[in-house]
C-alpha positions in Angstrom: -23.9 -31.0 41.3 -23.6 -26.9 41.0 -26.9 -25.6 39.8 -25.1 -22.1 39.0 -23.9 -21.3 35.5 -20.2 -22.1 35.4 -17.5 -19.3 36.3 -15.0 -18.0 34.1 -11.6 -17.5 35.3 -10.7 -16.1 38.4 -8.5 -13.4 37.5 -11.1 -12.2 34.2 -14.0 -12.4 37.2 -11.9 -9.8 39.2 -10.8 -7.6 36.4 -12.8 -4.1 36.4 -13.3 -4.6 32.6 -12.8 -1.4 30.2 -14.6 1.6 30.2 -16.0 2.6 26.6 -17.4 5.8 25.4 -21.2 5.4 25.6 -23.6 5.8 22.6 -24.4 9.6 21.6 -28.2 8.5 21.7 -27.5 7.5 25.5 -25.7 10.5 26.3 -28.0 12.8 25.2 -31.0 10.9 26.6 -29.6 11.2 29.5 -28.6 15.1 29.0 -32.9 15.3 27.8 -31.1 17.0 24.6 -31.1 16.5 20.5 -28.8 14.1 19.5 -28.8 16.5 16.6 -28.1 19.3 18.5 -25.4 17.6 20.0 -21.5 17.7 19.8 -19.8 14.1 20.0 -16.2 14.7 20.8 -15.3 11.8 23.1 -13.9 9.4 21.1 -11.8 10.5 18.4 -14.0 9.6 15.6 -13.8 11.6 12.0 -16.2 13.9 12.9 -17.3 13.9 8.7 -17.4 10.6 8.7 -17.7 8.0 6.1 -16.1 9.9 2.9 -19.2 9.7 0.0 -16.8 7.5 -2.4 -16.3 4.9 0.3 -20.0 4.7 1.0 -20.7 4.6 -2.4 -18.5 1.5 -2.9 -20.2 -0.1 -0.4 -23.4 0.1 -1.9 -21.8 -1.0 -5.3 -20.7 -3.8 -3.0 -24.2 -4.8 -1.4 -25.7 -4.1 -4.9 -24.1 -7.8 -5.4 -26.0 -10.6 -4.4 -23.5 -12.7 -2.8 -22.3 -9.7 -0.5 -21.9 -11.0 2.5 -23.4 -15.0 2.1 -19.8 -16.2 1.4 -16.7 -15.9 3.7 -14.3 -13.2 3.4 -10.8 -14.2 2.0 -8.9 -15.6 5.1 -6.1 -14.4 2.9 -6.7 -10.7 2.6 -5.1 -10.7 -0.3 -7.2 -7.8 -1.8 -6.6 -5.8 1.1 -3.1 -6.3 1.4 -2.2 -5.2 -1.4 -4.4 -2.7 -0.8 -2.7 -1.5 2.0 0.6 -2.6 0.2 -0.2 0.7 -2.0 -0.9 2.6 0.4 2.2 2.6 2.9 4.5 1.2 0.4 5.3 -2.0 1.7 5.7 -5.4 0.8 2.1 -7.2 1.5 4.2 -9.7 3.2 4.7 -7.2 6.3 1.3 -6.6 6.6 -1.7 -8.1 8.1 -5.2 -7.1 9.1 -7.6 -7.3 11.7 -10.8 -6.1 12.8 -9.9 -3.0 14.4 -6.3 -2.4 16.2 -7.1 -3.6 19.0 -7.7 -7.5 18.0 -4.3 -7.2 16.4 -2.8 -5.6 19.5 -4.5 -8.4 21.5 -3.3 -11.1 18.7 0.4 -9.8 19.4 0.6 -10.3 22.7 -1.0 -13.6 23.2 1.4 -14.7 20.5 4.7 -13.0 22.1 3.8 -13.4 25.4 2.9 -15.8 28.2 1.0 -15.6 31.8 3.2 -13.4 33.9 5.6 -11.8 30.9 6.4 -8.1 30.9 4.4 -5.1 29.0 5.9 -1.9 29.4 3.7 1.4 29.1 4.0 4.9 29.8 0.7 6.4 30.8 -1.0 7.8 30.5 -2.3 6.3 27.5 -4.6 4.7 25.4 -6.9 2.1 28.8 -6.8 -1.1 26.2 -3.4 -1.9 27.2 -3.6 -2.4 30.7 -7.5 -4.0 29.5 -5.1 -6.3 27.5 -2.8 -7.1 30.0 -4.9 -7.8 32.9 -6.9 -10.1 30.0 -3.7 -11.9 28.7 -2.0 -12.0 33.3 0.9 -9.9 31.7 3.1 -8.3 34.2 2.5 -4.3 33.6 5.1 -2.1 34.4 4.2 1.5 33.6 6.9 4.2 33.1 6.1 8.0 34.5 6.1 10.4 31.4 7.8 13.8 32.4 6.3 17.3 32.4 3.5 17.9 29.7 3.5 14.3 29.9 6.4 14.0 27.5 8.2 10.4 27.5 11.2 10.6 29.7 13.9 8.2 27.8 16.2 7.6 30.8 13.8 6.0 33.0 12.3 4.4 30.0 15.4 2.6 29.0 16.1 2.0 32.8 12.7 0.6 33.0 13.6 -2.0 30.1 17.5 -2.8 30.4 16.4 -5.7 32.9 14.1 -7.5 30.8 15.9 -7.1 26.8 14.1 -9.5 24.9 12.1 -10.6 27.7 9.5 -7.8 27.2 7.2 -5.9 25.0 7.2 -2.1 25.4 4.1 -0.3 23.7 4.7 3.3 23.1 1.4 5.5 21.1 2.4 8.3 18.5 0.6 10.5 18.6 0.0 9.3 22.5 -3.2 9.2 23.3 -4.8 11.3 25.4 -1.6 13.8 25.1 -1.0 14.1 21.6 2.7 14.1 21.2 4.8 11.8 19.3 7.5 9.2 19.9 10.8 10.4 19.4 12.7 9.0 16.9 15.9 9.2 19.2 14.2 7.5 22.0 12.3 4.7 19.7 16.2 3.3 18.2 17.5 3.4 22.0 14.7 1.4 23.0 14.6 -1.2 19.7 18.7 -0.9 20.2 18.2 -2.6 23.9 16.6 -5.6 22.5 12.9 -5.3 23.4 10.5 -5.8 20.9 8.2 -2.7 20.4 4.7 -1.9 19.6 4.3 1.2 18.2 0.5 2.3 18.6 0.5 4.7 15.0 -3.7 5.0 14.9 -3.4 8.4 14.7 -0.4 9.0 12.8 -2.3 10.6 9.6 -3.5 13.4 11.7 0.6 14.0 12.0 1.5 13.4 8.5 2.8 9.9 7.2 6.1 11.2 7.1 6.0 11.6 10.8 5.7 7.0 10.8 8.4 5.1 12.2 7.5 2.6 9.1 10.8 3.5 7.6 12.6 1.5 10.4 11.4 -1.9 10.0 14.0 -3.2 7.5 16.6 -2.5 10.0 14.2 -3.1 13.3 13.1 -7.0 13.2 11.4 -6.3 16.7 9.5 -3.7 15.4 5.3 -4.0 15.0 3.3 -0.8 14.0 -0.1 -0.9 14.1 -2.9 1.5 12.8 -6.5 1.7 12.0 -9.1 3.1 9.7 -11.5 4.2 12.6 -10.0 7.8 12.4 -8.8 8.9 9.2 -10.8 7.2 7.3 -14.2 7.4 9.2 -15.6 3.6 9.5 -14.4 3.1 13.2 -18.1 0.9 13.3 -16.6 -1.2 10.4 -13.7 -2.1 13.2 -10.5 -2.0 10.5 -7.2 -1.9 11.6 -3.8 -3.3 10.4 -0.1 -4.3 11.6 3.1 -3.8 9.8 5.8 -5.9 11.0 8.9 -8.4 10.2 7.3 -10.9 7.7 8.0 -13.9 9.4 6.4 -12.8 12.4 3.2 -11.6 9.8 3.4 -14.9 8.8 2.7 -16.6 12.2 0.1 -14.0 13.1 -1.6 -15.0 9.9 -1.6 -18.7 11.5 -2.4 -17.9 14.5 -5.6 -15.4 14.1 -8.9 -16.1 13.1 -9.7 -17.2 9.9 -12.1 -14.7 8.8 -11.1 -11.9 11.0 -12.3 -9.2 8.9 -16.1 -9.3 7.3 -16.8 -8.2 3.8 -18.1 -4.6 4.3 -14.9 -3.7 6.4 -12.7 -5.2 3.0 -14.5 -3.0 0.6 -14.2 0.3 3.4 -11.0 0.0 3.6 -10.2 -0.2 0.1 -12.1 2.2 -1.6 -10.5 4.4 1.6 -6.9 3.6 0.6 -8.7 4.2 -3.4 -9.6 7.7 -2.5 -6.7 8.6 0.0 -5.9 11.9 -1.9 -10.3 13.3 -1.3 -9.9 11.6 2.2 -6.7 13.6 2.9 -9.4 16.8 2.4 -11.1 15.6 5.2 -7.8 15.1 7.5 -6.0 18.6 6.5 -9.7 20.2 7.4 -8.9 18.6 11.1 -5.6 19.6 11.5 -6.5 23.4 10.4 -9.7 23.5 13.5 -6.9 21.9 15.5 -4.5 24.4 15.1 -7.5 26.7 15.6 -9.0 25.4 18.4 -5.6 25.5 20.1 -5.2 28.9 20.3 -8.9 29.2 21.3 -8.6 27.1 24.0 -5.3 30.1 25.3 -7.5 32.7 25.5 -9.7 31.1 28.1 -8.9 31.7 31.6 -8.2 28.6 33.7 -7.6 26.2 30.5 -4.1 25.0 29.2 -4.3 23.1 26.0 -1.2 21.0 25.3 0.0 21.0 21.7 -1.7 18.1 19.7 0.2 16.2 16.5 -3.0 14.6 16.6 -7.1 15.3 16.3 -7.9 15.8 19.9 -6.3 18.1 22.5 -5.5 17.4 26.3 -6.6 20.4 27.9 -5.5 21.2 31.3 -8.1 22.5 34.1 -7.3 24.8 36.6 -8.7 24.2 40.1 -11.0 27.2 40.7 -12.8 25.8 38.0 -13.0 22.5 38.8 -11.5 19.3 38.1 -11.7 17.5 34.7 -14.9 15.7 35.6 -16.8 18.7 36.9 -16.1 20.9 33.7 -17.1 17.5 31.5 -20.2 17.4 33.5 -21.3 20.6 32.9 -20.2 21.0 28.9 -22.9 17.2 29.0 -25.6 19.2 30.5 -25.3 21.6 27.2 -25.0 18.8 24.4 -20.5 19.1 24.1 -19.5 15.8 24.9 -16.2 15.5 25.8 -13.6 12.8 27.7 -12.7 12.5 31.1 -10.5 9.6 33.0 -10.4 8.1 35.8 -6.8 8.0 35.8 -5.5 9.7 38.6 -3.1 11.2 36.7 -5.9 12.9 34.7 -8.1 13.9 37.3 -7.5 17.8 36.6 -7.7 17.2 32.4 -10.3 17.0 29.9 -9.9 15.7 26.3 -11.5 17.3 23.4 -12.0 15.7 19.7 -11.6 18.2 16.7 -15.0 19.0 15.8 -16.0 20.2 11.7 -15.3 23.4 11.1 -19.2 24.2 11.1 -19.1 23.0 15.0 -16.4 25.1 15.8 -18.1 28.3 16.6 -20.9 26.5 18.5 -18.2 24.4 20.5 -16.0 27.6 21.6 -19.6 29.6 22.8 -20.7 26.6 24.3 -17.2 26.1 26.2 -17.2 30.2 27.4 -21.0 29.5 28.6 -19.6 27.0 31.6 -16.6 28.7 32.4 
């Protein structure tokens, strides 16, 4: 009889696992700084946060003293037709999760089985080879071209032998590059057959008119998904949602945990979809220190930003003044913390989250100081 605990499967046991953005309170232990005096910009959040009328609905919420001693509505109905408001569609094409990434997860243990084709084009965002490997997909990743832009022969070349057989998962805005999908290259691809997942968690930072939403009455085979984590500041609530075919939102419905999404996230998001038009304040405020920050990052010698549709920018890093991970290093040692990959294909960029426009002085000086 084995006296050791008992294994899990072989393949999970050899999988290098993902690698998530550690705490700011670690980071700047280990930097022997503030966390106050610190500059998170590593992970994409909002970087104001929580808007005041969502947190006050929450405390309305928790003022109730059943909050959070009863199940949440396995349903969603509230929050469907919350979100129904809010992109315009039927609540039957819609369907929520905690975060993006359980719905991402939920699609393609639903579509696929062990040894079935993804199709990526990194680089972008790790969970999807993470998802993958979990889920013993067959991965096939695509080479973007120059400036990382999505190269739609190969693509297409990449799909034509699989059709229906596969799921192809395109980001827009991609993360880390920050460019989006081409409409063009998006038909081609749902033209061939292939079902596609189209990663939109960022898409506000673009503009919602820049959402392939508008092609899912004529696109069966098309699943969007999103999230509240950026625009909307509660990425700790984990609040995400799909948009798809409704008989597929149907079967997902079936098929994913009953109470998937906890009380505090269901008030969040609706208050958030409530008070889009203050929120939006928030998001045009990012997009202006983008734009900004962009043509900062020029006039430093040795730095290449690429343009961003989104609210972070890929910034490339010359060689005499290090790689990606050297000039992270340093910008840690000073309180900027920043993103770095190890990606291969990323080894000589660094990724940098819009700070508030109060941070944006302190960011640039701190940035010249290490260069």
């Amino acid at each position: 009889m084995s006296s050791g605990p008992p294994q899990v499967r072989r393949h999970l046991a050899q999988l290098p696992g993902y690698a998530p953005v550690v705490p700011l309170a670690e980071r700047a232990r280990l930097a022997g700084l503030d966390p106050e005096d610190c500059l998170k910009l590593d992970a994409n959040e909002n970087p104001y946060g929580m808007h005041p009328t969502v947190r006050a609905a929450l405390s309305v919420a928790m003022a109730d003293p059943r909050f959070g001693s009863i199940y949440p509505d396995p349903n969603q109905t509230e929050l469907r037709a919350a979100l129904s408001r809010y992109t315009g569609l039927d609540a039957s094409r819609i369907v929520a999760g905690a975060g993006a990434d359980e719905l991402l997860d939920l699609a393609l243990r639903s579509l696929l089985q062990g040894g079935d084709v993804i199709v990526t084009c990194p680089p972008s965002f790790g969970m999807y080879r993470f998802l993958a490997d979990i889920n013993e997909l067959r991965l096939i990743e695509v080479a973007r071209g120059d400036g990382f832009t999505l190269d739609s022969e190969t693509l297409q070349t990449a799909v034509e032998p699989f059709g229906a057989e596969c799921i192809v998962v395109l980001t827009s805005p991609n993360n880390p590059s920050g460019d989006l999908v081409p409409r063009d290259l998006l038909r081609d691809i749902l033209g061939r057959g292939a079902t596609v997942i189209l990663d939109e968690a960022y898409i506000e930072f673009a503009g919602l008119d820049a959402s392939a939403q508008d092609l899912l009455d004529d696109s069966p085979r098309l699943i969007i998904m999103r999230t509240f984590s950026k625009w909307a500041g509660i990425a700790g609530l984990r609040l995400g949602y799909a948009l798809a075919h409704p008989d597929l939102v149907a079967d997902l419905i079936k098929v994913k945990q009953p109470y998937n999404v906890n009380q505090a996230a269901e008030v969040a998001g609706i208050a958030a979809v409530d008070h889009a038009d203050e929120i939006g304040g928030q998001i045009g405020a990012i997009r202006a220190s983008r734009d900004q920050l962009y043509e900062r990052l020029l006039d430093f010698e040795g730095l290449s930003p690429l343009p961003s549709d989104s609210n972070y920018i890929l910034v490339g890093v010359d060689p005499g003044i290090g790689t990606g991970k050297e000039l992270h290093d340093r910008l840690a040692a000073i309180g900027v913390f920043t993103r770095t990959y190890g990606d291969p294909l990323l080894t000589s960029y660094l990724r940098i989250s819009i700070p508030r426009a109060d941070q944006f002085d302190t960011l640039t000086e701190r940035l010249g100081s290490v260069l």
